[in-house]
Chimera marker file (.cmm) of the C-alpha trace (Angstrom):
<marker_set name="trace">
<marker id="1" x="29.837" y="1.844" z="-52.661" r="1" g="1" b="0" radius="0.5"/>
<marker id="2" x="26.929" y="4.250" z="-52.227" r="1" g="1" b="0" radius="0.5"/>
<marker id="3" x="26.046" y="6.914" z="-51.961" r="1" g="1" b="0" radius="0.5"/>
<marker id="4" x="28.241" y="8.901" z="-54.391" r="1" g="1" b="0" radius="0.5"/>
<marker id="5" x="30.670" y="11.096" z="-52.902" r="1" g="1" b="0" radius="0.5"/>
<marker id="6" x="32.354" y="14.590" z="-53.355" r="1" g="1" b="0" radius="0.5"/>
<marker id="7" x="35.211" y="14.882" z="-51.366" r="1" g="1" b="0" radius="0.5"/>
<marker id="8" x="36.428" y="11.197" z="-51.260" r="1" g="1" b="0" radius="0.5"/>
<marker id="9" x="36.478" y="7.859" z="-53.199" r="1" g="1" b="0" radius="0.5"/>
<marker id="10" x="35.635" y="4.716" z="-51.898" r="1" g="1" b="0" radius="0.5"/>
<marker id="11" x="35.841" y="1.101" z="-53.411" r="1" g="1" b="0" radius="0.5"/>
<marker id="12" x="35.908" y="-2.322" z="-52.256" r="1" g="1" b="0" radius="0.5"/>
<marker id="13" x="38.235" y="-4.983" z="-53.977" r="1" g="1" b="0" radius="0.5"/>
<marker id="14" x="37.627" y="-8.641" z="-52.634" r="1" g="1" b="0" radius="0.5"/>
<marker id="15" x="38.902" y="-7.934" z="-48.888" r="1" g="1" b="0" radius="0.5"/>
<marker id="16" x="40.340" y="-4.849" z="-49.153" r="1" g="1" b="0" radius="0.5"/>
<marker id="17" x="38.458" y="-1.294" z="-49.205" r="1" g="1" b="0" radius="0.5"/>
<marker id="18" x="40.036" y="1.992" z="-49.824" r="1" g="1" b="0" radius="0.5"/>
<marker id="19" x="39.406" y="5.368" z="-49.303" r="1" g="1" b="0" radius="0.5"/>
<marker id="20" x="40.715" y="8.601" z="-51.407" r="1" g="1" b="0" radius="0.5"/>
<marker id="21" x="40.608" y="11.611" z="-49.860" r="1" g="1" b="0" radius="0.5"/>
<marker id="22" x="39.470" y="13.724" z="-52.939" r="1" g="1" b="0" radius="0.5"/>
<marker id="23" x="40.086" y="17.511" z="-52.710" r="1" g="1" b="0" radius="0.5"/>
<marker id="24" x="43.615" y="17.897" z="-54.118" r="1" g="1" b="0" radius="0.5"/>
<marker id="25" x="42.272" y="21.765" z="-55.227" r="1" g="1" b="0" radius="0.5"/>
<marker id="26" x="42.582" y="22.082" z="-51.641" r="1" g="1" b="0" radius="0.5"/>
<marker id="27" x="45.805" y="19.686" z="-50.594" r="1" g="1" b="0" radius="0.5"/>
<marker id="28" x="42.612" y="17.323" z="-49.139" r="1" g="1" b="0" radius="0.5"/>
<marker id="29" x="42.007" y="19.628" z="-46.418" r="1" g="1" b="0" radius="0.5"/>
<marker id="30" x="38.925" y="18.254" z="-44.309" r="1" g="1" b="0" radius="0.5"/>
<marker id="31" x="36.605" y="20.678" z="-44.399" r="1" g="1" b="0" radius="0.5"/>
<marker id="32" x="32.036" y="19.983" z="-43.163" r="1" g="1" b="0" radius="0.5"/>
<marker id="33" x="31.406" y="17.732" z="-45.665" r="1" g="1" b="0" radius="0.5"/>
<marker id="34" x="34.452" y="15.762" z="-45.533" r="1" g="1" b="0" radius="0.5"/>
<marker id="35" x="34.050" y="14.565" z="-42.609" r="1" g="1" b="0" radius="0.5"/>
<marker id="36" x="30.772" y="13.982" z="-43.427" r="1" g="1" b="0" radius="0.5"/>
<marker id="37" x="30.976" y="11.613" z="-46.308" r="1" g="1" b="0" radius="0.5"/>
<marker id="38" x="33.965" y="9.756" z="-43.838" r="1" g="1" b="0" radius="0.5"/>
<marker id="39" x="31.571" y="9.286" z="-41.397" r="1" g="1" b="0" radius="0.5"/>
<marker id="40" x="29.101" y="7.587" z="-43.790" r="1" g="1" b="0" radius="0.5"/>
<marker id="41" x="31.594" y="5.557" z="-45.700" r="1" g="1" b="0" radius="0.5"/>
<marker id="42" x="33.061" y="4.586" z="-42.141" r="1" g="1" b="0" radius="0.5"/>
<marker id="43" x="29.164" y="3.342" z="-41.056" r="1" g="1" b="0" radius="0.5"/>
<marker id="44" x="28.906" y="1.539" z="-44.584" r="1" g="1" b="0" radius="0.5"/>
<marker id="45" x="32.307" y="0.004" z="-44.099" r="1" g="1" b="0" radius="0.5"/>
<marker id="46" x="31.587" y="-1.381" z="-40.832" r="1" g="1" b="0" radius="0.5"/>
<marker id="47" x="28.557" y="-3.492" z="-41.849" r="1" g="1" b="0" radius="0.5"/>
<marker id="48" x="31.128" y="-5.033" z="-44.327" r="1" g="1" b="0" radius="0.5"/>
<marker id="49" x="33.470" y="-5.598" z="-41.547" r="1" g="1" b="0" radius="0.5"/>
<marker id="50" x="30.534" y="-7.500" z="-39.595" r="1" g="1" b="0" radius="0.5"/>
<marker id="51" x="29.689" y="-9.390" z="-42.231" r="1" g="1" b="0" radius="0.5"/>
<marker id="52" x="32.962" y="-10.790" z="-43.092" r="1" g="1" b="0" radius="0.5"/>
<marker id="53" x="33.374" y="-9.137" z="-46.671" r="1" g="1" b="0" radius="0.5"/>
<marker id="54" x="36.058" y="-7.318" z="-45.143" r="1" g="1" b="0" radius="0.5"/>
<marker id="55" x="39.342" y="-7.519" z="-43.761" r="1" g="1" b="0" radius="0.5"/>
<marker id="56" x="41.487" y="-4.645" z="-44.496" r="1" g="1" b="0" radius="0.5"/>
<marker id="57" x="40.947" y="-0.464" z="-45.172" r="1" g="1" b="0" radius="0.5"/>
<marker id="58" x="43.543" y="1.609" z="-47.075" r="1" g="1" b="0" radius="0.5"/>
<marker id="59" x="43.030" y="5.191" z="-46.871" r="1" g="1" b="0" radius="0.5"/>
<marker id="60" x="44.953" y="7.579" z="-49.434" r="1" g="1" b="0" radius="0.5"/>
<marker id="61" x="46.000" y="11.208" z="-50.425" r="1" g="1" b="0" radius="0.5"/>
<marker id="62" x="45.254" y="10.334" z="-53.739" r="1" g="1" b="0" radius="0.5"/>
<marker id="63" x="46.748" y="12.107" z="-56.709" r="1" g="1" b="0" radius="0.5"/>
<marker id="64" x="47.218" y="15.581" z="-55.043" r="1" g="1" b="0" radius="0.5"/>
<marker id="65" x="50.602" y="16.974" z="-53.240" r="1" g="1" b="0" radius="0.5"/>
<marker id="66" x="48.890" y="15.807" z="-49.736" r="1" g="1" b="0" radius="0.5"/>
<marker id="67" x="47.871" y="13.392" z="-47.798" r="1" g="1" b="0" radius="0.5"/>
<marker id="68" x="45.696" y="15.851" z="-45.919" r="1" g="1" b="0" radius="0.5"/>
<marker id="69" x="46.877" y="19.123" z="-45.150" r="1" g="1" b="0" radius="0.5"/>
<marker id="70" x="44.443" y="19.112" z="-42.001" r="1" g="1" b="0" radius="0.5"/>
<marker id="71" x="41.543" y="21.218" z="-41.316" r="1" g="1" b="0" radius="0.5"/>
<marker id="72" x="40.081" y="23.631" z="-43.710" r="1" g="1" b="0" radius="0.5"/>
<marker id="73" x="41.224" y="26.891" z="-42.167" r="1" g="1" b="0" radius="0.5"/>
<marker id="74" x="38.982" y="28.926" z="-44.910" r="1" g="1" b="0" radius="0.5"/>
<marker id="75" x="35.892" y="27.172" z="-43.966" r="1" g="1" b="0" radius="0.5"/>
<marker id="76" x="36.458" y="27.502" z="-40.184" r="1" g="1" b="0" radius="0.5"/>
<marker id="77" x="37.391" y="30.920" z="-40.706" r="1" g="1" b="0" radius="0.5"/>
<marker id="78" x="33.165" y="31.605" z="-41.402" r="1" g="1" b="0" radius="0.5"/>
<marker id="79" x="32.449" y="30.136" z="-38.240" r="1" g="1" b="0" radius="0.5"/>
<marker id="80" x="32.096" y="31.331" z="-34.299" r="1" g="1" b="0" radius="0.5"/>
<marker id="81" x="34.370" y="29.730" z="-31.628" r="1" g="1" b="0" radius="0.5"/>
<marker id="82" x="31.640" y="27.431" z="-30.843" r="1" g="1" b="0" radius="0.5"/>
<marker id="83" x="31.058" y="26.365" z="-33.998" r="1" g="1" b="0" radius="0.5"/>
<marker id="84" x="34.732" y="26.270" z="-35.341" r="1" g="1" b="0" radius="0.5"/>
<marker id="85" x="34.933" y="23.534" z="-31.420" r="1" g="1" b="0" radius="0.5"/>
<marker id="86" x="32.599" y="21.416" z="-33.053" r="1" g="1" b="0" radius="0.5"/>
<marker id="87" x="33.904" y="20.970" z="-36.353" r="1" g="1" b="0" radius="0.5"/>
<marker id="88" x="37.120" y="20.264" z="-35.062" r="1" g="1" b="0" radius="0.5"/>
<marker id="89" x="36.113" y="17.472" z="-32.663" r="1" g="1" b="0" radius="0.5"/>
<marker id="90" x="35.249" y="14.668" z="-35.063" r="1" g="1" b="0" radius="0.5"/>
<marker id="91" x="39.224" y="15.361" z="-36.089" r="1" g="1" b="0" radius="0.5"/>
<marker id="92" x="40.361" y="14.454" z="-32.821" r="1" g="1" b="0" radius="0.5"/>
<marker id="93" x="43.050" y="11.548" z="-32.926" r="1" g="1" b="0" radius="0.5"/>
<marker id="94" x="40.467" y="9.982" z="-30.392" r="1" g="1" b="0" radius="0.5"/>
<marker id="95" x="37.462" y="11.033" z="-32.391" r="1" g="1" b="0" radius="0.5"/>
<marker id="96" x="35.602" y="9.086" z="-34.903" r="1" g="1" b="0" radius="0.5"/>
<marker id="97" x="36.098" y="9.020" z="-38.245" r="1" g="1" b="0" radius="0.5"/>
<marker id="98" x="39.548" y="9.797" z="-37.709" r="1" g="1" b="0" radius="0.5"/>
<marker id="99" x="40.215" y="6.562" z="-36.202" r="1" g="1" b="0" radius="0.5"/>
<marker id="100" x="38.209" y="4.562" z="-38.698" r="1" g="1" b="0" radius="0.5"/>
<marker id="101" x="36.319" y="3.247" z="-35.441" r="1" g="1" b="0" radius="0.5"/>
<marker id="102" x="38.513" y="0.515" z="-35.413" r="1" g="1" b="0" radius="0.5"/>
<marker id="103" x="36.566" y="-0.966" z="-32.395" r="1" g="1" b="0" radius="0.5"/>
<marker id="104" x="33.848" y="-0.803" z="-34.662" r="1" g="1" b="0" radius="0.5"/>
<marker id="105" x="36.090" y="-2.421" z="-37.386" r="1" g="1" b="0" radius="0.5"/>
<marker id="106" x="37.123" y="-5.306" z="-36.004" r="1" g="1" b="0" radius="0.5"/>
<marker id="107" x="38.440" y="-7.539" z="-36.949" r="1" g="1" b="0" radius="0.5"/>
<marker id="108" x="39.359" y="-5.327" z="-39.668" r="1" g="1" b="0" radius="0.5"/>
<marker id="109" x="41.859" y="-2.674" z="-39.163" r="1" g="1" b="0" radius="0.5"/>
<marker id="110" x="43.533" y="0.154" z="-41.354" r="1" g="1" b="0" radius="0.5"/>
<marker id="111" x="45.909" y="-1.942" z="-43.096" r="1" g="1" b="0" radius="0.5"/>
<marker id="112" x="47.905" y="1.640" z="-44.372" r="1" g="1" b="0" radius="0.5"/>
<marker id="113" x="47.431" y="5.234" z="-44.582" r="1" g="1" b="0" radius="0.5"/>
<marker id="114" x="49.229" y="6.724" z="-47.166" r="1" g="1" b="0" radius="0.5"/>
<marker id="115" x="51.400" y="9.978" z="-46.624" r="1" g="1" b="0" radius="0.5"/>
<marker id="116" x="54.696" y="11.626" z="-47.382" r="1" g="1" b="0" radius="0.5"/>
<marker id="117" x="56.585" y="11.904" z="-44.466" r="1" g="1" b="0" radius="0.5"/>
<link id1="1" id2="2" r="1" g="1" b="0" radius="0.2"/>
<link id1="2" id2="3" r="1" g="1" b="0" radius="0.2"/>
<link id1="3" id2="4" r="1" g="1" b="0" radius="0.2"/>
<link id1="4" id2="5" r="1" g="1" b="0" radius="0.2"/>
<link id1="5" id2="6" r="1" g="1" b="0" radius="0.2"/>
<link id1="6" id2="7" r="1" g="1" b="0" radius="0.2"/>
<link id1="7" id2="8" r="1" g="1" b="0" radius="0.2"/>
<link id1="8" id2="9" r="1" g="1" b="0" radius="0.2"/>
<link id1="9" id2="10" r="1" g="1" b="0" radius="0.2"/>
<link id1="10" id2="11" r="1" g="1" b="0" radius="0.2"/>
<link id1="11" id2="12" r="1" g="1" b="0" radius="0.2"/>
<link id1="12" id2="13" r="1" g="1" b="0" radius="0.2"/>
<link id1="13" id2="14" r="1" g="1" b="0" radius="0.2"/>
<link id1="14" id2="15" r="1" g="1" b="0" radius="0.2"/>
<link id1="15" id2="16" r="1" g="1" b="0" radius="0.2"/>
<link id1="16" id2="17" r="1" g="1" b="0" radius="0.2"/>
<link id1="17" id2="18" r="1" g="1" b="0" radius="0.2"/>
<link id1="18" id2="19" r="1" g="1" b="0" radius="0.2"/>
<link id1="19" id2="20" r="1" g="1" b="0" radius="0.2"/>
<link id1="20" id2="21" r="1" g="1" b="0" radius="0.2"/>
<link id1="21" id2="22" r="1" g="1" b="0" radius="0.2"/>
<link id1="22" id2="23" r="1" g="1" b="0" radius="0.2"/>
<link id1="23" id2="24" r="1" g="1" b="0" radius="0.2"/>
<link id1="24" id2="25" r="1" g="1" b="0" radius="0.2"/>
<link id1="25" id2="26" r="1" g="1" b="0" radius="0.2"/>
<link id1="26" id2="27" r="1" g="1" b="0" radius="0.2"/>
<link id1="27" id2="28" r="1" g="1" b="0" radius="0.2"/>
<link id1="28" id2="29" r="1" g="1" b="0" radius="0.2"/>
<link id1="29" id2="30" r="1" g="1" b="0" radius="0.2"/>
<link id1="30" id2="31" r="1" g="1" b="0" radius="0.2"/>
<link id1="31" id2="32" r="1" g="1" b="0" radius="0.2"/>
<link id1="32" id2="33" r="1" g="1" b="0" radius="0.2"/>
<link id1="33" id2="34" r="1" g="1" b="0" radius="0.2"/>
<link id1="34" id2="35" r="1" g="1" b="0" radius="0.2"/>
<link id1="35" id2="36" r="1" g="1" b="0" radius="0.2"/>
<link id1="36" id2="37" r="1" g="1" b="0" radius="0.2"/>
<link id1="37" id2="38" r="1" g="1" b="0" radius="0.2"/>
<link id1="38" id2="39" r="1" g="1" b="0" radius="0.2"/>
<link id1="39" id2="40" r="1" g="1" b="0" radius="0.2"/>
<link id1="40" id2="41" r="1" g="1" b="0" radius="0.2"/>
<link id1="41" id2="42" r="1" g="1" b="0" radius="0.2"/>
<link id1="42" id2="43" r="1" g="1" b="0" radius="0.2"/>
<link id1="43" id2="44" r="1" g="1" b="0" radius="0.2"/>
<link id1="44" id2="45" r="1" g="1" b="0" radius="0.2"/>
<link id1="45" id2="46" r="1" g="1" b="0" radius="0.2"/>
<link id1="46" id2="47" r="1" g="1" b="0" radius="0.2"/>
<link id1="47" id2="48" r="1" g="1" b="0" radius="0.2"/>
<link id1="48" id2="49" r="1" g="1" b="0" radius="0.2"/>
<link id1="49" id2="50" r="1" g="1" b="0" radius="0.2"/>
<link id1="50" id2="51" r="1" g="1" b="0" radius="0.2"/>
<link id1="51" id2="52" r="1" g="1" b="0" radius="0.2"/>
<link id1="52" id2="53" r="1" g="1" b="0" radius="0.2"/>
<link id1="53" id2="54" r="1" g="1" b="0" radius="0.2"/>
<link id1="54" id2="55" r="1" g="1" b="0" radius="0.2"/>
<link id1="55" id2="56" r="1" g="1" b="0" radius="0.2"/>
<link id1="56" id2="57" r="1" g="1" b="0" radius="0.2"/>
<link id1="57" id2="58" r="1" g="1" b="0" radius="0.2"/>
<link id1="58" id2="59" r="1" g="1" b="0" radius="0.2"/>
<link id1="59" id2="60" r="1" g="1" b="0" radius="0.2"/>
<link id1="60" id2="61" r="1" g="1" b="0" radius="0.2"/>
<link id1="61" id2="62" r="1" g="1" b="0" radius="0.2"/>
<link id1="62" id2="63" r="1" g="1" b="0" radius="0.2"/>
<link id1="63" id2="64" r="1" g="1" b="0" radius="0.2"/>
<link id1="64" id2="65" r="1" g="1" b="0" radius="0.2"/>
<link id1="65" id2="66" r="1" g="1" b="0" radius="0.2"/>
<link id1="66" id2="67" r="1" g="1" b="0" radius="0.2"/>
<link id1="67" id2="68" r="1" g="1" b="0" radius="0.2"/>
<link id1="68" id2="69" r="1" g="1" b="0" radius="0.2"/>
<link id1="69" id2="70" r="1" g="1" b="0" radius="0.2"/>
<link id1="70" id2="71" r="1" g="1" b="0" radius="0.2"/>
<link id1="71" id2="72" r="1" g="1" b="0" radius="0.2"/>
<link id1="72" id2="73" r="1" g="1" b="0" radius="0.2"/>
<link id1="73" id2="74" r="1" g="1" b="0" radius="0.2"/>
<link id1="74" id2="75" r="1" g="1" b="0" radius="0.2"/>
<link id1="75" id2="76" r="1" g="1" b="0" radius="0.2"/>
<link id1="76" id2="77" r="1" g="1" b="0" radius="0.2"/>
<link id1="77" id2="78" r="1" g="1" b="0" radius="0.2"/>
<link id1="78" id2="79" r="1" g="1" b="0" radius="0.2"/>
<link id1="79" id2="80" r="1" g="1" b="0" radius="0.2"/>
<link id1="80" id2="81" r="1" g="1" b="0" radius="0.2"/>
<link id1="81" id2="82" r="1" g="1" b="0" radius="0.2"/>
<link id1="82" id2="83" r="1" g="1" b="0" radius="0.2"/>
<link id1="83" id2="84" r="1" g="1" b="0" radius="0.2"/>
<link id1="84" id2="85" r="1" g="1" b="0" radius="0.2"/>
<link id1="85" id2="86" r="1" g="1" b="0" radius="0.2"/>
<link id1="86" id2="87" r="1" g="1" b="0" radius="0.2"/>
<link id1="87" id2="88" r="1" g="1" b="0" radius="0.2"/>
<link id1="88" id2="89" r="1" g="1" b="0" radius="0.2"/>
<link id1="89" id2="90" r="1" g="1" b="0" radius="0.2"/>
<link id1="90" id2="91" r="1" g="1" b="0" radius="0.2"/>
<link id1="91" id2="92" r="1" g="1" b="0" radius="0.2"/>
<link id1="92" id2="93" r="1" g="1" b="0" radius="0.2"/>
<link id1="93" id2="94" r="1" g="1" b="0" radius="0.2"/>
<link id1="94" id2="95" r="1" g="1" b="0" radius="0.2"/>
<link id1="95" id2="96" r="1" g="1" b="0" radius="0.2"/>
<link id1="96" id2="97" r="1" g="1" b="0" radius="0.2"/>
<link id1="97" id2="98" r="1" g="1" b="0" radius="0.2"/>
<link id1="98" id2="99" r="1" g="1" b="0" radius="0.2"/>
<link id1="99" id2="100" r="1" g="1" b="0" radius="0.2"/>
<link id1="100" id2="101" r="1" g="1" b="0" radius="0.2"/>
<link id1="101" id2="102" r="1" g="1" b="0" radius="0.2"/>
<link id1="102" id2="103" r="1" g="1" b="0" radius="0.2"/>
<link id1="103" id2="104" r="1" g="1" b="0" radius="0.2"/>
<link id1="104" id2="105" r="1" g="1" b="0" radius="0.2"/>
<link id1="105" id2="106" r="1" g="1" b="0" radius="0.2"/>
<link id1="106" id2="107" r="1" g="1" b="0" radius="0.2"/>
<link id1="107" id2="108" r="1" g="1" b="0" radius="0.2"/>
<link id1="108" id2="109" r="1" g="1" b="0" radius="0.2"/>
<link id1="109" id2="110" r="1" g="1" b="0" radius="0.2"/>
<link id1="110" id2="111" r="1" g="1" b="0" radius="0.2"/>
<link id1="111" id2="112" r="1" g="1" b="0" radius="0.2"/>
<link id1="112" id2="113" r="1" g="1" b="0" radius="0.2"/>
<link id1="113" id2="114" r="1" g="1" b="0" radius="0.2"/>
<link id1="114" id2="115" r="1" g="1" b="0" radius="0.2"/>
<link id1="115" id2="116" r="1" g="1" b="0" radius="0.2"/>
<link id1="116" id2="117" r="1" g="1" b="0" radius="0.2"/>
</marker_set>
């Protein structure tokens, strides 16, 4: 899938996509660019969804200790209350790409997100 990413992986076997979280330096914590490259693999996603190509998304930890350990505290840490309200939003449980815009999805849905209880 293009374009290349940093801070995840994304593939596409048959029906099934996945995406890898890919900062296990950092437990996978989402920091700017994260939720960045989500967003864009989300979009590209989406058009596969529409077309048919796909019918199912698994999204991953990866190899690292954790799923996610949530928001990168030492990036926010740089920013003003203002900013630090913005980059939080998009991780909103209501919030795109946290919900994989599953409206946007259908009729493909997460099939599984992988995480240690």
């Amino acid at each position: 899938m293009e374009p290349p990413y940093e801070t995840i992986r994304v593939s596409q076997q048959g029906y099934i996509a996945s995406i890898v979280l890919h900062r296990p330096d950092k437990l996978n914590a989402i920091n700017q660019q994260m939720i960045l490259e989500l967003t864009a693999a989300v979009n590209e996603l989406c058009v596969a969804a529409s077309s048919g190509s796909l019918r199912a998304v698994v999204v991953t930890g990866g190899t690292g200790r954790a799923f996610a350990a949530g928001a990168d505290i030492g990036e926010m840490a740089a920013m003003n209350v203002t900013e630090a309200g913005r980059f939080s939003e998009p991780m909103s449980p209501s919030q795109p790409p946290t919900n994989l815009r599953a409206a946007r999805l259908r009729p493909c849905l997460p099939a599984t997100i992988n995480a240690r209880a």
